[in-house]
N, C-alpha and C positions, 0 to 999 in steps of 0.2 A: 553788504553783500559778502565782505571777504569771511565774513564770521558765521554767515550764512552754510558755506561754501565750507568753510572749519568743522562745524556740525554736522553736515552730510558727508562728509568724508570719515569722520571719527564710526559714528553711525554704519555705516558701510562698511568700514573695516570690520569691524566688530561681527559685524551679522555676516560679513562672508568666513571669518573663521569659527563662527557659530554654525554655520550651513554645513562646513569643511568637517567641521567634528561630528554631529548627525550623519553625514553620509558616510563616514569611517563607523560609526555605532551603528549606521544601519547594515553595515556590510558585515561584521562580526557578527549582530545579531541573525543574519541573514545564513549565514554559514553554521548557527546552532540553528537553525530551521524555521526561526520566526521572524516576524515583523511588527516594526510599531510605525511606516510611513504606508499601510495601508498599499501596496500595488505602487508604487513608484521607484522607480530605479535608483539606487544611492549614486549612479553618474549623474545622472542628472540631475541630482540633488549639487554635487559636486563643480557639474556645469554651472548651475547661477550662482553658485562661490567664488568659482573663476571670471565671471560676468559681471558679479560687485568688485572683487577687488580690481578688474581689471579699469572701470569705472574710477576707483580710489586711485590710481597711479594717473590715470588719466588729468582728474581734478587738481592732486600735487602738483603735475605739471605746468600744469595751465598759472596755478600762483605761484611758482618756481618763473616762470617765465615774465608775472607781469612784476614779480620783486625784483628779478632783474634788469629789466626795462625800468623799471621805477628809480633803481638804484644807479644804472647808467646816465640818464637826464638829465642829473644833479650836477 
């Protein structure tokens, strides 16, 4: 599980500063006059960047908490 939990975190990070960087290219693109996300907003591109990493801090925590629970016990 914990290694489970290492991969969807890595994963997520990843794609929320993938997502971060498309909605910066799409807003420059945006500003010479065209688009390549087709009628969607680069906030809202922006918003579910913010929505995975916020997820990613979320999961840190959660093994932050049970390595130290694990580590007090002892």
């Amino acid at each position: 599980m914990k290694q489970l939990t290492s991969v969807v975190c890595r994963i997520l990070f990843i794609a929320s500063f993938l997502l971060a960087g498309i909605a910066v290219l799409e807003k420059l693109v945006n500003l010479s006059g065209f688009t390549f996300l087709r009628g969607t907003d680069p906030w809202r591109v922006l918003e579910f960047s913010a929505v995975a990493l916020l997820f990613v801090i979320a999961l840190q925590l959660r093994e932050l908490k049970t390595f130290l629970s694990a580590r007090d016990s002892k």
